[in-house]
C-alpha positions, -999 to 999 in steps of 0.1 A, spaced: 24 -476 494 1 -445 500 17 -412 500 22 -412 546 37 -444 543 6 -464 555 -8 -494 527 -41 -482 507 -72 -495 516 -79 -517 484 -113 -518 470 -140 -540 482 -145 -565 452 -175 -582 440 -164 -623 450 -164 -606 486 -199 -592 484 -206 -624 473 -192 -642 500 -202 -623 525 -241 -624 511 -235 -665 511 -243 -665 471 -223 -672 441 -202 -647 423 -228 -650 392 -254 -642 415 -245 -612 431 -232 -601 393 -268 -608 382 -280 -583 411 -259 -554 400 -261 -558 361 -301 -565 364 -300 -588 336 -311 -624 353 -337 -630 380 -330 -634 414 -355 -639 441 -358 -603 459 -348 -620 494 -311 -625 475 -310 -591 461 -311 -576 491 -291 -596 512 -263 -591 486 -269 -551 486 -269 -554 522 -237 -568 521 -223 -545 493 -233 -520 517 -215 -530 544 -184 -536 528 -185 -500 513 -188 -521 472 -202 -493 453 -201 -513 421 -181 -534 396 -150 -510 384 -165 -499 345 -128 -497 335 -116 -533 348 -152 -544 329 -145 -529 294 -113 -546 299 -130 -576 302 -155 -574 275 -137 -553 249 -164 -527 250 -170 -495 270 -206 -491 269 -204 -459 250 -210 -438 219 -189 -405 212 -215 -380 191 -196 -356 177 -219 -318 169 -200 -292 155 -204 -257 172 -215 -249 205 -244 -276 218 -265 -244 227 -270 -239 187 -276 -276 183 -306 -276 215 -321 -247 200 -325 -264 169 -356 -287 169 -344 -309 142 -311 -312 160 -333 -321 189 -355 -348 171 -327 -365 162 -302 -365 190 -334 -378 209 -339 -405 181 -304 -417 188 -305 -415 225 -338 -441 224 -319 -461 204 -289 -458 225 -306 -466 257 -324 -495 246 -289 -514 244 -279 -500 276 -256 -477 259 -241 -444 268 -242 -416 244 -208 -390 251 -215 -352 234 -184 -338 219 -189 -304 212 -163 -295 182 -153 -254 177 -156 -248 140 -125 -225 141 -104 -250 162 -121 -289 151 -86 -306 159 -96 -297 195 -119 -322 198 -91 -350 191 -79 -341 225 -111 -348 239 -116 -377 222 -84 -392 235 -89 -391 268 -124 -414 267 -126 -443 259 -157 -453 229 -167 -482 212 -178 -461 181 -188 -423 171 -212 -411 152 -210 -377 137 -247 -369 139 -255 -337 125 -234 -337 91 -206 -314 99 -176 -302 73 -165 -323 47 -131 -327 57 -129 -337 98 -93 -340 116 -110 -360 139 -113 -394 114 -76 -396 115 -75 -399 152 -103 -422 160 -93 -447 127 -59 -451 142 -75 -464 172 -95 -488 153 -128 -473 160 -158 -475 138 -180 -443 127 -211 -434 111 -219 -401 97 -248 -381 80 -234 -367 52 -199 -360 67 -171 -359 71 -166 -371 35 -138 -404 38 -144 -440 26 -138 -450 70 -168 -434 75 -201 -452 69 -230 -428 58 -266 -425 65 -274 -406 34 -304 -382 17 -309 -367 -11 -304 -330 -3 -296 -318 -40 -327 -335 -53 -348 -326 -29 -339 -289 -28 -344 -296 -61 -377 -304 -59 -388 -272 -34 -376 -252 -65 -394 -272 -87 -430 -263 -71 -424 -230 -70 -413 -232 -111 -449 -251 -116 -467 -221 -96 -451 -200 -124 -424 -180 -101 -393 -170 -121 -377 -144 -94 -368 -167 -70 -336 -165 -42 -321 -187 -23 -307 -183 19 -286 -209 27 -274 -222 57 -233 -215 65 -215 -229 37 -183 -229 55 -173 -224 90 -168 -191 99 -194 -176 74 -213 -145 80 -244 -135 71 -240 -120 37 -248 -127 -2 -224 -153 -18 -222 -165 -51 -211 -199 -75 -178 -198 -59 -185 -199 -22 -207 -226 -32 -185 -246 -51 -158 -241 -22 -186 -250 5 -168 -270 32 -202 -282 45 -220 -308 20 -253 -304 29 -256 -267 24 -237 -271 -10 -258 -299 -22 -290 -276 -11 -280 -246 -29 -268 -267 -63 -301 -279 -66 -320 -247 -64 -292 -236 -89 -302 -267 -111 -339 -252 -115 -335 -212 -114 -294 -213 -123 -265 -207 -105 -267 -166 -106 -299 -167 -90 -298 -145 -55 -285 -163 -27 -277 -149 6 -260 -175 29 -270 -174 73 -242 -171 98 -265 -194 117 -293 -220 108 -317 -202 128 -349 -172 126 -326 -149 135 -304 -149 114 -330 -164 84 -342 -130 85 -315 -110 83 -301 -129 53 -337 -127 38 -336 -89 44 -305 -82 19 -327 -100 -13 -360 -87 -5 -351 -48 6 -343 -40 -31 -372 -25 -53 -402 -42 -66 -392 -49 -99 -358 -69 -85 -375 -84 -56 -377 -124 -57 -413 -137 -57 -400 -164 -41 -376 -177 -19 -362 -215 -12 -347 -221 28 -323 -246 37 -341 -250 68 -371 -247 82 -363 -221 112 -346 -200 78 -377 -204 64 -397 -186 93 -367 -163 91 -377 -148 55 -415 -149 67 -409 -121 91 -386 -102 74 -412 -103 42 -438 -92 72 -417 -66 83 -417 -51 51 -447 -52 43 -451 -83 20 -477 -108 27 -469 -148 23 -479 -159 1 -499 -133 -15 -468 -114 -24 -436 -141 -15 -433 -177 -14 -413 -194 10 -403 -230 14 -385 -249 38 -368 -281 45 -367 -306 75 -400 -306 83 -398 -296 121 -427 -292 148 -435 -254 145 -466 -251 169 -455 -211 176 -457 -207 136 -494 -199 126 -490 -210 88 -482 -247 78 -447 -240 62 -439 -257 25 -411 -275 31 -391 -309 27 -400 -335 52 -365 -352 66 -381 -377 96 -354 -359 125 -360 -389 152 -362 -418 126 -331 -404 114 -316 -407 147 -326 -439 156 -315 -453 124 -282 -438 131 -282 -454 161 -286 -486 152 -262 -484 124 -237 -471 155 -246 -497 179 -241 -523 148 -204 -515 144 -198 -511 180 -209 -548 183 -181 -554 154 -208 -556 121 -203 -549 86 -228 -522 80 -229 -504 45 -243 -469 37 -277 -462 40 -302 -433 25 -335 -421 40 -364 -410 15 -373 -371 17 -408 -359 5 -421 -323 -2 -452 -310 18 -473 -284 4 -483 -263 31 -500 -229 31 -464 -206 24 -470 -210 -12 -490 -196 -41 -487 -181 -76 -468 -152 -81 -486 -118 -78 -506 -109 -99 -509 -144 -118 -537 -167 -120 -536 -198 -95 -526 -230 -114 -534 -262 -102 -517 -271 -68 -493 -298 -68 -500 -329 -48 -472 -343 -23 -441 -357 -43 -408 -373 -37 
């Protein structure tokens, strides 16, 4: 009974839209799921009568009953989506999942997860219903948020993190190919060379850091980034880790290794990003230095830059074929497949950011490599 005492109205149901229309119940479910043919004359006469019975639609609850599947995908992003739309390779490759999403009819659900509170998500999380989440945008290594969603017996993809064998990963090489960025700055004969990194941990501030923040990096892909430039130059090289992946900050974490005298300043300095990268370019304009006449810079993710006027050296990482293969790994074990981990191939483009180191002669520039 309704709270005044009088019965509810119930709610118009699809057999009566049918009946009312004169067509069978397959029918008028063909109309509304627009995934049969049927002549427009039916159509209409059945949205007519959907009309006039006040049926707005089959109930998407009482159908994931039915089906075992909600139609949706939780993507977890850590920190506030403002940081993550701002980001152009964050952008590339939520839209890279979203294609692939919506070409199996497929909702995508953003859960934005606080750094300094991740178990709020969990909360979130429990109160929609998913058929699988993919954590899209690497993330900490450690994620309260696994131990939730495996208890309810839903699948997840990641790339890179969280770090747990219930987790299947869509994987690159960051350490080799940060790796290689250091390595083509070696050949070009640079041996002052510093590092900015993105946030090793959450809650990081903009600041130098050393071997130990590094080794006690929550966040895989900035520790895996940072042990390969240490595998090339060593691990006391300068590094200066970003409170955020972005110019902003990029320059202010450049400023603290290249305001020092000349005969301490890196010739050279390796990104973890490529908005890091444009970071250290103005803050090497800013004081003066010309790129790459006096500083290399190199980069990695190999974003769209057309407000950058140099070609940026930097690591190519494909941002929307990455999302769509995320995708379909997602949409794979929402459908109830075994799907294993995966990797995607990097490759280093040698843009116009890079040179000898002053005052030395020009050796021969290196081709594209792995």
């Amino acid at each position: 009974m309704a709270p005044d005492g009088q019965t509810r109205a119930r709610r118009p149901t699809l057999k009566a839209v049918a009946e009312a229309a004169g067509v069978s119940l397959s029918t008028a479910s063909l109309v509304f799921s627009g995934r049969g043919p049927v002549a427009d004359t039916t159509a209409a006469r059945v949205r007519a009568a959907a009309r006039d019975l006040g049926y707005a639609g089959p109930d998407p609850v009482a159908s994931s009953l039915r089906h075992g599947r909600t139609g949706t995908v939780a993507v977890v992003v850590e920190g506030r989506l403002l940081h993550a739309f701002r980001d152009p390779f964050a952008v590339a490759l939520l839209d890279g999942l979203a294609q692939e999403l919506d070409e199996a009819a497929t909702a995508m659900l953003l859960v934005a997860q606080r750094p300094e509170d991740p178990a709020s998500a969990v909360g979130r999380l429990a109160l929609n219903a998913v058929d699988a989440v993919a954590f899209a945008l690497c993330g900490p290594r450690d994620n309260p948020v696994v131990a939730h969603l495996a208890g309810r017996g839903i699948p997840m993809v990641g790339a890179g993190a969280p770090v747990d064998p219930r987790v299947v990963q869509l994987l690159v090489d960051d350490r080799g190919a940060s790796a290689g960025a250091a390595r083509h700055l070696a050949a070009l004969g640079h041996r002052r060379v510093a590092h900015v990194a993105m946030p090793l941990s959450p809650g990081a501030v903009t600041g130098r850091a050393g071997p130990a923040e590094v080794a006690h990096a929550a966040y895989p892909d900035s520790r895996d980034r940072a042990l390969g430039f240490a595998d090339v130059f060593g691990a006391r090289a300068p590094l200066a880790q970003a409170a955020l992946p972005d110019v902003a900050e990029g320059a202010a974490a450049a400023r603290l290794l290249l305001d020092v005298p000349a005969d301490e300043r890196p010739t050279a300095v390796v990104a973890q990003s490529d908005l890091l990268a444009v970071g250290v370019v103005r803050a090497a304009g800013a004081l003066g230095l010309r790129v790459p006449a006096d500083l290399s810079v190199t980069g990695f993710d190999g974003v769209e830059l057309p407000w950058f006027d140099a070609v940026l050296t930097t690591v190519v990482q494909p941002a929307e074929a990455k999302g769509r293969r995320l995708g379909a790994m997602v949409l794979a074990l929402a459908r109830g497949e075994q799907v294993a981990d995966a990797e995607l191939p990097l490759s280093l483009r040698v843009g116009t950011t890079s040179g000898p180191p002053p005052g030395s002669a020009a050796p021969p520039r290196p081709g594209r490599s792995g």
